[in-house]
C-alpha positions in Angstrom: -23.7 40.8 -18.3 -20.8 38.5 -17.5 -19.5 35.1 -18.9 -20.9 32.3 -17.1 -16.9 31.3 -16.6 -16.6 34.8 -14.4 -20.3 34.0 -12.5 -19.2 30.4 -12.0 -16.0 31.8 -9.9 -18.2 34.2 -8.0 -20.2 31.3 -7.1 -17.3 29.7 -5.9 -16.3 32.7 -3.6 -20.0 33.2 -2.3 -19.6 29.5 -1.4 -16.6 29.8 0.6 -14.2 28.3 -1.4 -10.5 29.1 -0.5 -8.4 26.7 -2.8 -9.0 25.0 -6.4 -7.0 22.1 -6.7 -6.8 21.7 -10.8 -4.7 21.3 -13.7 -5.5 23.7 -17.2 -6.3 22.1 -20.1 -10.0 21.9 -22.0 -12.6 24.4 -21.7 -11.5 25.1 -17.9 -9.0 27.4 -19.2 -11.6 29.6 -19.0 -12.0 29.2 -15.3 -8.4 29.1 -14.8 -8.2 32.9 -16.4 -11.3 34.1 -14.3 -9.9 32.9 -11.0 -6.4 35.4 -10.7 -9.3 38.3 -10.1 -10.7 36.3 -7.0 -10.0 35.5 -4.0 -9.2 31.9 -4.5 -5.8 30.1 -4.7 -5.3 28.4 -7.7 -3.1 25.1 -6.5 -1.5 23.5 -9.4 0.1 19.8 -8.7 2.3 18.5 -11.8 -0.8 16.2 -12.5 -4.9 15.3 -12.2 -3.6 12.3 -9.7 -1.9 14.9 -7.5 -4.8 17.5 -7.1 -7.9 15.2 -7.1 -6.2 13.5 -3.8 -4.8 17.0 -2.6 -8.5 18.0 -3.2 -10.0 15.2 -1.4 -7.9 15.7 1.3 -8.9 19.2 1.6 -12.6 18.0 1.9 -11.8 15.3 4.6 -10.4 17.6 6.8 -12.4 20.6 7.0 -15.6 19.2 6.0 -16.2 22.0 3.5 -15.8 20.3 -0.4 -12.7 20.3 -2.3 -12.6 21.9 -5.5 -11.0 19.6 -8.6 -10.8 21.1 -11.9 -9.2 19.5 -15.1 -9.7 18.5 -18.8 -12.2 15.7 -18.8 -10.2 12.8 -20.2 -7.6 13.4 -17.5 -10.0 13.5 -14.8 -11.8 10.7 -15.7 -8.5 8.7 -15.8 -5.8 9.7 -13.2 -7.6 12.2 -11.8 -10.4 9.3 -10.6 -7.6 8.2 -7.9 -8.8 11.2 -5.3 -12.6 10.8 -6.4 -12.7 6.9 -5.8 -11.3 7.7 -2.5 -13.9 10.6 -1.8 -16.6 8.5 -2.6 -15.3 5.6 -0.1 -14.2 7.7 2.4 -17.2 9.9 2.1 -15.1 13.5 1.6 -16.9 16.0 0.1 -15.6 17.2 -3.4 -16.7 19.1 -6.2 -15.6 18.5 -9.7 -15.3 20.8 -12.2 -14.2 19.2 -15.6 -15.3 19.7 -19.3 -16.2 17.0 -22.1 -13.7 18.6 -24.7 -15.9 19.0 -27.4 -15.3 20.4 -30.6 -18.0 21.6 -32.3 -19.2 20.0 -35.6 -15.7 18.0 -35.6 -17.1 16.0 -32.0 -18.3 13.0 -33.9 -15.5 13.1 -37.1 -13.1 10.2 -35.4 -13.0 12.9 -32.4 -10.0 13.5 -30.5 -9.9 13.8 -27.1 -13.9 14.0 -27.5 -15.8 12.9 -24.0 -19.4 13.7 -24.5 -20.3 9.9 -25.4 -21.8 9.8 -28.5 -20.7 8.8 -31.6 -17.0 7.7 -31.9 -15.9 9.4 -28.5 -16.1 8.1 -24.8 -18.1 9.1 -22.1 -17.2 10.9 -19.8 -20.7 11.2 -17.9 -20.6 7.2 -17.6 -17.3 7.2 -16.2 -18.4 10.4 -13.4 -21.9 8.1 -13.0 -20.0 5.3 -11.6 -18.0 7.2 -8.7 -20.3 10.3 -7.8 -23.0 10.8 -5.7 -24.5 12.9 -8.7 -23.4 14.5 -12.1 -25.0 17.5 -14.2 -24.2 18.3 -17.7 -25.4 21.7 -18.1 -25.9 23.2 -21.4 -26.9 27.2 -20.7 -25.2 29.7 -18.5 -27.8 29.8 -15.8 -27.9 26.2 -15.7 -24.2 25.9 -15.0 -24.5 27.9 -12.3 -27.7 26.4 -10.8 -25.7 22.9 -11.0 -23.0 24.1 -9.7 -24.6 25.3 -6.4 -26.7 22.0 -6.4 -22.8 20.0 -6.5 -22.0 22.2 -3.9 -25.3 20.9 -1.8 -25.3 17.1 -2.6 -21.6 17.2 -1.7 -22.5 17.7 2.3 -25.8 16.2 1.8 -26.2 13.1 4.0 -23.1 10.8 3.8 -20.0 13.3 2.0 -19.0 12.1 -1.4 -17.9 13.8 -4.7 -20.2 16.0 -7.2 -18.8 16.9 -10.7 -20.2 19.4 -13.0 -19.4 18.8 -17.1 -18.9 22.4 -18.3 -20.4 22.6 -21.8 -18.0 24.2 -24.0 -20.7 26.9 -25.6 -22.3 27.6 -22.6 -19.3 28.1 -20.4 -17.6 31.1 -22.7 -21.4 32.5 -23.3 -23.1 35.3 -21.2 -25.3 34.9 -18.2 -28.7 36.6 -18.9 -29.5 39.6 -16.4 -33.1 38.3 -16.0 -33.6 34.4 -16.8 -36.3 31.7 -16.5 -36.0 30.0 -14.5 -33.3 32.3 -12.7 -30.4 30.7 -10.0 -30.8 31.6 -7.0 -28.3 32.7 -3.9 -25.8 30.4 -3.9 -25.5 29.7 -0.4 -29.1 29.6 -0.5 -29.4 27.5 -3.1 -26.5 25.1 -1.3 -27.8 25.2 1.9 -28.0 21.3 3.6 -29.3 20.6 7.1 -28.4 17.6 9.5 -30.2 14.2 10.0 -31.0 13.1 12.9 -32.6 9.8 14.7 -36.0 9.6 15.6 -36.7 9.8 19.4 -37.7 6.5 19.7 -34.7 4.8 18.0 -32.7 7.2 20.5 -35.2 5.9 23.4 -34.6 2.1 22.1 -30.5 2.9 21.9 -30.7 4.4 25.2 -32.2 1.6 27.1 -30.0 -1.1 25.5 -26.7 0.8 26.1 -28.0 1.5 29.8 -28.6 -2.2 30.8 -25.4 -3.3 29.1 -22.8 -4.7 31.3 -19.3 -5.2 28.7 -20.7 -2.6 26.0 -18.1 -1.3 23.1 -18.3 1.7 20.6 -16.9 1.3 17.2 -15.4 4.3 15.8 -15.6 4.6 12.0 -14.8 7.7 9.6 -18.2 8.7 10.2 -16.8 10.7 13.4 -14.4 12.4 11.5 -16.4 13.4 8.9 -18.8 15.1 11.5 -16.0 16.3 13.8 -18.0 14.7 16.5 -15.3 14.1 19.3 -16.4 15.6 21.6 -19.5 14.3 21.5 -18.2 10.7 21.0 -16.0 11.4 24.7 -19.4 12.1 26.1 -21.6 8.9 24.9 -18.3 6.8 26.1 -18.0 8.2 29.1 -22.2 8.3 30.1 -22.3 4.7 29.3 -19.0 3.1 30.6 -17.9 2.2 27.3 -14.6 1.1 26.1 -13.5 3.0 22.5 -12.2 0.9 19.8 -11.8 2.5 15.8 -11.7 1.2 12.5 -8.8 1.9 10.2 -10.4 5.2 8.5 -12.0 5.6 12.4 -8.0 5.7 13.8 -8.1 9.0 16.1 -11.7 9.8 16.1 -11.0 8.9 20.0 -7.0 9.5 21.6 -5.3 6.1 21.8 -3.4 7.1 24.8 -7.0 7.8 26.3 -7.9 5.6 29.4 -11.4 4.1 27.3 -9.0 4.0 24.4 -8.4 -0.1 22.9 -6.8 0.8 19.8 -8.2 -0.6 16.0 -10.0 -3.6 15.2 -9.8 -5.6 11.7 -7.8 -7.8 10.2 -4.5 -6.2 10.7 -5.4 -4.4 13.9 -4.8 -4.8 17.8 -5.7 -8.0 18.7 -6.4 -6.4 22.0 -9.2 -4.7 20.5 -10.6 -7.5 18.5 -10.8 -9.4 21.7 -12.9 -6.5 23.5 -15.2 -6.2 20.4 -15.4 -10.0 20.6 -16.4 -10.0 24.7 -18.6 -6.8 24.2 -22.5 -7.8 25.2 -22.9 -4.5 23.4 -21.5 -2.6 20.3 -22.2 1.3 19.5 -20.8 1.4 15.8 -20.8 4.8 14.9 -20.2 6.4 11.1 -18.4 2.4 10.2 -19.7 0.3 7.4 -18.2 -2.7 8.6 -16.1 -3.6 5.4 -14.5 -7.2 5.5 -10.6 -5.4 6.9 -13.2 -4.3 9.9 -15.1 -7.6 10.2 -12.1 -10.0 10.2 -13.6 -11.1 7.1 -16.4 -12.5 9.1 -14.6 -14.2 11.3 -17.7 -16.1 12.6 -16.3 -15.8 16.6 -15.7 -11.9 16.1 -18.9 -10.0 15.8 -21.7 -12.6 16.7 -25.1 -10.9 16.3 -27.1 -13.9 17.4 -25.2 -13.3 21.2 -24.5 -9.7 21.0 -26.6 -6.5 21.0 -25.9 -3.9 18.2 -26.9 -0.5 18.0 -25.8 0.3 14.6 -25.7 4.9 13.9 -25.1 5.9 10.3 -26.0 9.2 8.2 -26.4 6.7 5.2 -29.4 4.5 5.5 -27.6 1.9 4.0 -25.2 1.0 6.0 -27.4 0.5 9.3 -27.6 -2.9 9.7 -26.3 -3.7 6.5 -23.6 -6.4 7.4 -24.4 -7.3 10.6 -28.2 -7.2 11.6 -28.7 -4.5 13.9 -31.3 -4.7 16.9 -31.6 -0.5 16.8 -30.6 1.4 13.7 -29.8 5.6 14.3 -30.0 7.1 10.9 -28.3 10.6 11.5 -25.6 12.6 11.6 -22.8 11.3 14.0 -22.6 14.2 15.6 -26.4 14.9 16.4 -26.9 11.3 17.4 -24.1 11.2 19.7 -25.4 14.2 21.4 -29.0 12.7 21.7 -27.9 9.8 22.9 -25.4 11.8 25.5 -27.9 13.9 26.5 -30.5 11.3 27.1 -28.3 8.6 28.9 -28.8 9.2 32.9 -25.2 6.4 33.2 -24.6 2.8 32.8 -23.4 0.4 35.0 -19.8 1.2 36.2 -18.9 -2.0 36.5 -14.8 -1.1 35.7 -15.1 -3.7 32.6 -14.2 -0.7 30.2 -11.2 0.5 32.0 -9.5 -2.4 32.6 -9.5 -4.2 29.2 -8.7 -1.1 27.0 -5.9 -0.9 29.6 -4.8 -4.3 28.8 -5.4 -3.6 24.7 -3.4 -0.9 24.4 -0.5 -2.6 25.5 -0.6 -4.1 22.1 0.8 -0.8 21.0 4.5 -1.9 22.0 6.8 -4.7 20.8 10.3 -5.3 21.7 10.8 -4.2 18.1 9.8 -1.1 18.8 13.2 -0.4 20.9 15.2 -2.7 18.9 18.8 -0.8 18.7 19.6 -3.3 15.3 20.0 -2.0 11.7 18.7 -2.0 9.0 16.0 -0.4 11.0 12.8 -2.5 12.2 9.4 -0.9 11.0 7.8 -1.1 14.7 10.8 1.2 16.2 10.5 3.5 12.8 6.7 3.7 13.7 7.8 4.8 17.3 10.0 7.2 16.2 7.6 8.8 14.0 5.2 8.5 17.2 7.4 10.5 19.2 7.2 13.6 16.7 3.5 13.4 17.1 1.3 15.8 19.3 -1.8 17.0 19.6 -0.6 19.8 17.0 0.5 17.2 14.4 -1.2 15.8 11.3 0.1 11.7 9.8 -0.6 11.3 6.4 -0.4 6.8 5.7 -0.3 5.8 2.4 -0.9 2.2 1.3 0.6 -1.1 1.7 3.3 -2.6 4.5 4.2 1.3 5.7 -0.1 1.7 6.9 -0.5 -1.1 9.0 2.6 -0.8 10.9 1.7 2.7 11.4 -1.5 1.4 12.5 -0.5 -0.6 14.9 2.3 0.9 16.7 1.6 4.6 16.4 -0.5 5.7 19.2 -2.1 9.0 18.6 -2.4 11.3 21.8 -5.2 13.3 20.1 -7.8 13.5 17.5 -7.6 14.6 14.2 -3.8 13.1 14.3 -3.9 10.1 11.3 -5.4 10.1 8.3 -5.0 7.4 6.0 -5.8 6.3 2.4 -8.6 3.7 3.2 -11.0 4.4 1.3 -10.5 2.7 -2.5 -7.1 2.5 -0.2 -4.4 3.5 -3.3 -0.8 3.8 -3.1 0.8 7.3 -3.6 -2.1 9.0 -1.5 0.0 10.3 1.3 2.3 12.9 -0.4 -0.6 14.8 -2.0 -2.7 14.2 1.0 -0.2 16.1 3.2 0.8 18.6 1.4 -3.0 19.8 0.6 -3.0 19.6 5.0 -0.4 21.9 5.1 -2.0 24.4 3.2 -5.6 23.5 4.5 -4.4 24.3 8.2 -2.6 27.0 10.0 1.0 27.6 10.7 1.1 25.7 14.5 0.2 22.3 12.5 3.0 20.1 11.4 2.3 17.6 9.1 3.8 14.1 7.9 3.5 12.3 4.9 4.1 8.2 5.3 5.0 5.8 2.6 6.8 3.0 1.6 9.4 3.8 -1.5 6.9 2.5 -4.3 4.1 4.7 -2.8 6.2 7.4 -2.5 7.8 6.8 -6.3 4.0 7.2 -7.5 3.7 10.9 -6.7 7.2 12.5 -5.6 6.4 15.1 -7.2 4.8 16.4 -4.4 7.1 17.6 -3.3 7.5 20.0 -5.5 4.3 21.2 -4.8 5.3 22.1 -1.3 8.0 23.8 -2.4 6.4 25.7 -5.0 3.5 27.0 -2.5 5.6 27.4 0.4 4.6 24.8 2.9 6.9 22.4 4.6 5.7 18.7 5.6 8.0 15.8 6.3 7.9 13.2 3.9 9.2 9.9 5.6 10.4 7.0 3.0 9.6 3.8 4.7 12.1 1.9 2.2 12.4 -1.4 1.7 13.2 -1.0 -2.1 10.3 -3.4 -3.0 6.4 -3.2 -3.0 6.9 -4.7 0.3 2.9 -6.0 1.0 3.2 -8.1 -2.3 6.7 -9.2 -2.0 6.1 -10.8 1.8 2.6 -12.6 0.2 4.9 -14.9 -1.9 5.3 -16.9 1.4 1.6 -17.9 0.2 1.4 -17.1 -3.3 4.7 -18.5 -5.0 7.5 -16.0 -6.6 5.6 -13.1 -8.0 6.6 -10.6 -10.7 7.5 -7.3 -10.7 8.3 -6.4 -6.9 11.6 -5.1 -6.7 12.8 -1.5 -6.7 16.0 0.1 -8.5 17.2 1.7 -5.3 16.5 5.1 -6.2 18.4 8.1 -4.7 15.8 9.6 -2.7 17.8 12.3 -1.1 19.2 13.9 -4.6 15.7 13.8 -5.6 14.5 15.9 -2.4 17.1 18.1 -3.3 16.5 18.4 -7.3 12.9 19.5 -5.9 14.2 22.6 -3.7 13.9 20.4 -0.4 15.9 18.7 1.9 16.7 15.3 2.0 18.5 12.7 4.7 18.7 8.7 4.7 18.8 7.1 8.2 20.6 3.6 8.7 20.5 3.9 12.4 17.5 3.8 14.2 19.1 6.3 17.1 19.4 8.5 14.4 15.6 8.4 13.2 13.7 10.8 15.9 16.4 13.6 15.6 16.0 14.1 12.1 12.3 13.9 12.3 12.0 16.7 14.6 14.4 18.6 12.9 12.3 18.2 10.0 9.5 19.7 11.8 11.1 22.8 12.7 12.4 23.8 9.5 10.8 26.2 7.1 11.0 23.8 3.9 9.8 20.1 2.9 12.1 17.5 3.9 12.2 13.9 3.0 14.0 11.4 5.2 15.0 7.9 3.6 14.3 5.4 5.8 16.0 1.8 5.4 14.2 -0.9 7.0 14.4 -3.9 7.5 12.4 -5.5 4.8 12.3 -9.2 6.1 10.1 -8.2 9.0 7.2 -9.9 7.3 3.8 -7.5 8.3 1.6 -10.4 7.5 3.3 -12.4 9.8 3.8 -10.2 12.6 0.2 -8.2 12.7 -2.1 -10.9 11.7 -5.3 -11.1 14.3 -5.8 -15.0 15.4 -9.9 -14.1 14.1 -8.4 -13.2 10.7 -6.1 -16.4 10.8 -9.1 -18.4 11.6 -10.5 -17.8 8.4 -7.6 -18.3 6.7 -5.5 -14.7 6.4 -4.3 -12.4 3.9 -7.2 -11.6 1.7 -5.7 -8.1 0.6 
């Protein structure tokens, strides 16, 4: 016989996994000292915050769950930051964490104590409220047979986080050779299969996109989280559509593409809000519609009494759920995009499409963006970072001013180029995020971490990380020395508290690390050092100064968001 902490990492190699993102502490020590005698990498951040992103991360781009491991209390606190995410953003995750119980001293004014009865908190409640589902085994077998269901209801449907509380008995104890009930195969046990739409909601989608004469498809995270590209190319170009995203959609579809129109919401293209808004017909795909999408219901946006919506989601939910929908395609993205491909015989080509995502993506430029002045204007540092993009490039966008300017002015040439924290949308998501890239992809992919300086502050110690496991992504200070976002809203809201940076010395910092580090004053200056970045063999972070009285609110503001107002965030 073997400990169920041994079996449990077996399972974890039968299942495929190839990192586990975790901090030691609890009763997980004991998968910590299992996992050296498996093929597994052990990645250990300097905190729960750092890994349950860098785990998230994992999950969001390969599709395949990210592994979090930890002492309860801490990942029920800080370590929630990556899971909130995961559960918005619909990345598969597995958590492994513990209720650090101690014996007949849990309910004696416990410390540390999570189980939730007597005198301790609850751990379970606090897992109940962000995970798709929970276990609390309390024998061997059964830790193991929860563990391969996590694995399951991770991919399951919509992606989400799963977390397993190791009981502290159980987890040191043998697995019987023999048991009833036994566990079965893992990958057996965690096998999922995809939805797909019925034929007659296909039929029903078919016909409408078919007769439509202006129709749209709406891009959402959905895409990514399928890796349906290719088969989102293939509806667009079958039915003559012009391609817009949403935020967590942005490059699900190349923005240098001739369908391409760039993002719609509050703080995206207007060019694309207006095509949305003159669409006849909208193909959302794998998009919830959240109020940043919907213009916070700007009532001349998205009219369902006037327009046709065909609305295609794995969760059932979110068909129809903000917007009434006149044909609802429960399914996996990528299935129902190849149904609906496969089933379309061609639109009208009426050169609608064409010409106004043409006209959108001018949006993309600004005379700022080639603005020669200093301290350096956002728009051209967007540009700059643009320009070290290709096809073979990852962008990590963390929160706040620094996202939406990247969302705006950086045009992807390819897909599976951005990434952003959107989400719970928290600060201090972009380091982790990009380093766990680095090491999720292979040696040919270059990747680069955006934040402002208070974002970055949050979890610097990234950088470390890369260091420490030998990957090398850019990290790129958009800094302002303020929380930028909240600063610029005192225009509306009065003086406000607590904005303002110490300038910190971002360059020592890189250096006390083990990396590189460079501050750029002249936007000339800016592209050079980013693509030296790129080449070298070591993290770098680059200090960027910017100009912090270009007001984002200001400048990015769709006229359907400022007819309802503005500046909700």
């Amino acid at each position: 016989m073997t400990s169920t902490a041994a079996t449990l990492v077996e399972t974890l190699e039968d299942l495929g996994v190839e990192y586990v993102f975790g901090y030691p502490g609890g009763r997980v020590i004991e998968l910590f000292e299992a996992v050296p005698d498996a093929e597994i990498d052990l990645v250990r951040p300097r905190d729960e915050r750092e890994a349950s992103v860098m785990a998230e991360m994992y999950g969001r781009l390969t599709g395949a769950p990210g592994v979090l491991t930890g002492q309860g209390p801490w990942i029920g606190s800080i370590g929630m930051i990556g899971q909130m995410e995961a559960r918005l953003a619909s990345s598969p995750m597995v958590v492994l964490t513990e209720a650090s119980e101690r014996g007949e001293y849990s309910t004696l004014a416990p410390y540390q104590q999570a189980r939730g009865d007597y005198g301790g908190f609850s751990l379970p409640d606090i897992l109940d409220g962000v995970s798709k589902e929970w276990w609390f085994p309390r024998t061997p077998v059964e830790t193991i047979r929860s563990t391969q269901l996590a694995f399951k209801h991770a991919v399951a449907g919509r992606p989400g986080p799963t977390a397993v509380v190791l009981d502290g008995n159980a987890i040191t104890a043998e697995v019987p050779e023999n048991p009833t009930p036994r566990a079965w195969d893992a990958a057996a046990q965690a096998r999922t299969w995809n939805a797909a739409p019925t034929a007659s909601d296909v039929a029903s989608a078919v016909d409408v996109l078919e007769s439509a004469e202006r129709p749209v498809i709406v891009a959402g995270n959905g895409v990514h989280a399928a890796q349906a590209y290719d088969e989102l190319a293939a509806v667009a170009e079958t039915y003559d559509c012009a391609v817009v995203t949403s935020y967590l959609g942005k490059s699900t579809y190349p923005e240098t593409d001739e369908r391409a129109a760039g993002v719609i919401g509050s703080f995206g293209h207007e060019g694309a809000n207006r095509v949305v808004s003159e669409a006849d017909t909208l193909l959302v795909v794998g998009c919830r519609l959240n109020p940043m999408d919907t213009n916070w219901q700007a009532p001349e946006f998205i009219r369902p009494d006037e327009q046709t919506i065909v609305h295609a989601d794995i969760d059932t939910r979110n068909a129809g759920w903000v917007y009434p929908a006149d044909v609802g395609l429960i399914g996996d993205a990528a299935e129902t995009l190849a149904m609906l491909a496969e089933a379309g015989s061609g639109g009208p080509s009426n050169g609608w499409a064409l010409e106004r995502a043409a006209e959108a993506r001018e949006w993309f430029d600004a005379p700022e963006c080639t603005d020669d002045s200093a301290p350096i204007k956002p728009q051209r540092a967007a540009k700059a970072i643009q320009s070290a993009v290709d096809e073979d490039t990852i962008v990590t966008a963390d929160s706040g001013n620094n996202r939406f300017w990247l969302l705006y002015y950086l045009q992807t040439p390819a897909v599976r180029t951005y990434f952003g924290s959107g989400g719970v949308g928290g600060m201090g998501w972009a380091n982790p995020a990009a380093v766990s890239a680095a090491l999720a992809t292979d040696d040919e992919t270059d990747v680069i971490a955006v934040a402002g300086d208070g974002g970055f502050s949050m979890t610097m110690n990234s950088v470390e990380t890369a260091v420490e496991y030998g990957v090398a992504p850019t990290f790129v200070v958009l800094n302002d020395t303020s929380l930028g976002m909240v600063r610029q809203m005192q225009h509306e809201d009065g003086d406000i508290a607590g904005v303002e940076f110490h300038d910190t010395d971002f360059v020592r910092i890189a250096e006390a690390f083990g990396a590189v580090g460079k501050r750029v004053t002249e936007p000339s200056e800016l592209a050079g050092v980013l693509e030296s970045a790129k080449a070298a063999d070591v993290p770098h972070v680059i200090d960027v100064r910017i100009d912090r009285e270009e007001d984002m609110a200001e400048t990015l503001s769709s006229s359907f968001y400022e007819s309802v107002g503005g500046l909700h965030e």
